[in-house]
N, C-alpha and C positions, 0 to 999 in steps of 0.2 A: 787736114786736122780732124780727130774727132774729140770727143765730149772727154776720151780717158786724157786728152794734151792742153786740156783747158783746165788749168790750178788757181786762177787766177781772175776774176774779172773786176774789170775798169767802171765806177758807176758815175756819171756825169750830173750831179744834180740828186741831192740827197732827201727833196721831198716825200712824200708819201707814196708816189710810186716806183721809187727808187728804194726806200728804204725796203718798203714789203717784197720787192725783188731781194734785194740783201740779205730778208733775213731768211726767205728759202735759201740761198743760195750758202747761206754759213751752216743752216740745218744739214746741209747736204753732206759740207764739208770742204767744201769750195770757196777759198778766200778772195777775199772783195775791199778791194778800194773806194771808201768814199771819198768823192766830191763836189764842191758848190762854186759859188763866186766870191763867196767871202772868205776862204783860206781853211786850211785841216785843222786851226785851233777851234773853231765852230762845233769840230763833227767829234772833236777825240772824243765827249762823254758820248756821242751815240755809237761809236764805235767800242768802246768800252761794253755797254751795255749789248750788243750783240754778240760779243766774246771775242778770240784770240781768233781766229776766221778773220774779225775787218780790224780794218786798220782805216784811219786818215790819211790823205792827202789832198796836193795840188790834182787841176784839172789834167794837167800835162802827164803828171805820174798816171791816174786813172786811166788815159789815152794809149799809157804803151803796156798794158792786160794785155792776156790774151784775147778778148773779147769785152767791149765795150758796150755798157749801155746810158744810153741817152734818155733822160727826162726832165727837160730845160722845160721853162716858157716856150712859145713858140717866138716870141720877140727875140729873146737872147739866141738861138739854137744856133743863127746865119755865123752872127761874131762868135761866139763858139768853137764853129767847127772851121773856119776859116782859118782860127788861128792855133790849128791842131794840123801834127801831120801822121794823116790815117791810114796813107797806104798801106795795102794788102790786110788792115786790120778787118775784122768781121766788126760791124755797128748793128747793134739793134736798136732802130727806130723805136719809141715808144713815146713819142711824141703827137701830139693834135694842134690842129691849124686855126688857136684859140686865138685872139688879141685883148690884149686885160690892158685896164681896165672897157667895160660892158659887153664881156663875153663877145667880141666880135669876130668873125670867120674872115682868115687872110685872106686876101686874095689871091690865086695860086697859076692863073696867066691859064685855067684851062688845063691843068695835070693835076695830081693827087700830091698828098703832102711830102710822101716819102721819098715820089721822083726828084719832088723839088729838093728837098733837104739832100737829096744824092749828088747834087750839084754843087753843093756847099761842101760838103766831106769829097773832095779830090779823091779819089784814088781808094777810099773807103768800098769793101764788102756788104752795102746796108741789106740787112733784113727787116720786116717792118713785124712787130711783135709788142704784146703787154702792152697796147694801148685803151682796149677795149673795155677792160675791166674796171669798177670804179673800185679806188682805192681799199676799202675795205673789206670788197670782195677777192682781189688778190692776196692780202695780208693773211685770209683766212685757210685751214688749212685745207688745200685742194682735193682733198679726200674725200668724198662725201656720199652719201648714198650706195655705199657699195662701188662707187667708182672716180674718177676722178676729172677735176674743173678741166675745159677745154682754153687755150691760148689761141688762135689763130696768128698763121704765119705766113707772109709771101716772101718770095724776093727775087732776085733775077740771077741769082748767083747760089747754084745748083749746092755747092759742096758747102757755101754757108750756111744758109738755110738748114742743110742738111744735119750742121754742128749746131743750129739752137734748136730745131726739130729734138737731136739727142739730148742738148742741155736741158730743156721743157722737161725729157723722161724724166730724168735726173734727179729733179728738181719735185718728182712727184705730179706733173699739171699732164693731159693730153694732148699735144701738139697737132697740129689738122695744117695743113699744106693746100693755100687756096691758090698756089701758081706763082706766077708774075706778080711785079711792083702794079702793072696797068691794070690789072683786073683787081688781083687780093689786095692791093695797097686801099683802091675805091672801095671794095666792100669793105675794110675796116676802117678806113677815116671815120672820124668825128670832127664838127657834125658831117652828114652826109652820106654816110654810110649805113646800111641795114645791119650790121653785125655790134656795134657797142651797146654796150650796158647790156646784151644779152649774158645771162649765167646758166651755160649747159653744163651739162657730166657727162660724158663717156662713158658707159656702164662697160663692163666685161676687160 
């Protein structure tokens, strides 16, 4: 698959970092599905208001996009994806190993958050992507200074990776390729990781 056979993507969770994914991705021209836990009557006015690009739905509708992204709690993410069937879909993680309520850090048995969550999504392609960023610095427009904001992205799965690397261009942001779930997954968890809330640009 590349980025020209992606028409479509599935958003799981229509918070603030879902929607500012969203509304690159309708700027683009690339139509998006939202959804949350409480049903598409919730999202119709925010879908409205991003234009004829999104639309509302179920969780399940979002899941069968060409590409899905994830930005749950980290509480809900487990029953989430459990109750998704993700095979051979591309997931982009963009999720953090938060526990609310008082910001507490899950415990993760010793891996990174994304391997974990890759356990939960059966059969899913996860890339771990757009978690770095704090909301409002995503939402803004990645342009800046003569060049453009960076995403970081791992994953363990070459040719996916490879489609949100493309989707990132796309989308206007600088994509950066830190490897594997084991290494790039750890350098961008939060907390724990040396890479969030960093705001580079990519000049050239």
């Amino acid at each position: 698959m590349s980025t020209s056979n992606v028409n479509t993507v599935g958003i799981i969770g229509a918070g603030s970092i879902g929607l500012a994914f969203a509304k690159h991705l309708t700027a683009a021209g690339i139509n998006v599905i939202l959804s949350n836990s409480r049903g598409p009557d919730t999202l119709a006015d925010t879908a409205r208001q991003l234009g004829e690009r999104a639309r509302a739905g179920t969780v399940q509708q979002a899941a069968e996009a060409d590409v899905v992204f994830l930005s749950v709690g980290w509480g809900a993410a487990e029953s989430v994806l459990r109750g998704l069937n993700l095979a051979g879909r591309i997931l982009i993680d963009a999720t953090n190993p938060v526990l609310m309520p008082g910001f507490r850090k899950a415990d993760l048995g010793g891996r990174n958050s994304t391997q974990v969550l890759s356990g939960w999504a059966k059969g899913a392609r996860v890339v771990k992507a757009y978690n770095t960023l704090l909301s409002q610095v995503l939402a803004s427009d990645p342009r800046e200074g003569g060049g453009r904001r960076v995403v970081w992205v791992s994953g363990d799965d070459a040719e996916a990776k490879a489609v949100v690397l493309q989707l990132s261009e796309r989308i206007q942001f600088a994509g950066i390729d830190l490897g594997g779930l084991e290494v790039g997954g750890a350098l961008q968890q939060f907390p724990g990781g040396p890479l969030p809330a960093i705001n580079l640009v990519k000049l050239g």
